[in-house]
C-alpha positions, 0 to 999 in steps of 0.5 A: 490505517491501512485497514482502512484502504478500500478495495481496489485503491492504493496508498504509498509508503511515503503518504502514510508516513505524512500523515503520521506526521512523520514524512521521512519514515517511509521506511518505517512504514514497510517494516510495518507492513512487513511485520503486520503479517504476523498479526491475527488482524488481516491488513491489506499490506499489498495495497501499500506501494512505493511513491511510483506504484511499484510493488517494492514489497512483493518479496515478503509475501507468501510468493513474489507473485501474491501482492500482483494478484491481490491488486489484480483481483481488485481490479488494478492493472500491473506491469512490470511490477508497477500500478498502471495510472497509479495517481487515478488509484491513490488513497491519499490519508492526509485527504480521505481522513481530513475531517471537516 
């Protein structure tokens, strides 16, 4: 799912783990974005953020600084660690996957 993301848009932890149907496994969705780096399959994991937009993963990228020049590079604007107009930026899957 996270592959599906676009490019310079963002999702939370929490909206995946919804959309799952598993709305308390936020958690769950960060070890999973944690051990996606070992995958041969690249995943956008830095556009997966916490429900506030702050960059709560940063630290398991190759520095702490990565996941902030990633979003940067695709155009979002960072302070202190937190997507600046987050909501405007959000991927929600429950909404851009529904099917009609």
């Amino acid at each position: 799912m996270v592959q599906l993301i676009p490019s310079g848009r963002v999702t939370s932890y929490g909206a995946i783990a919804r959309y799952l149907s598993s709305g308390k496994s936020a958690r769950m969705v960060g070890w999973a974005m944690h051990a996606s780096f070992s995958h041969d399959t690249y995943v956008p994991a830095h556009r997966v953020l916490n429900a506030q937009g702050l960059l709560t993963g940063k630290m398991h990228f190759e520095t702490p600084f990565t996941m902030k020049e990633l979003l940067e590079k695709e155009g979002l604007t960072i302070k202190k660690d937190q997507v600046q107009g987050f909501a405007q930026y959000l991927w929600d899957p429950a909404i851009e996957l529904s099917i009609e």
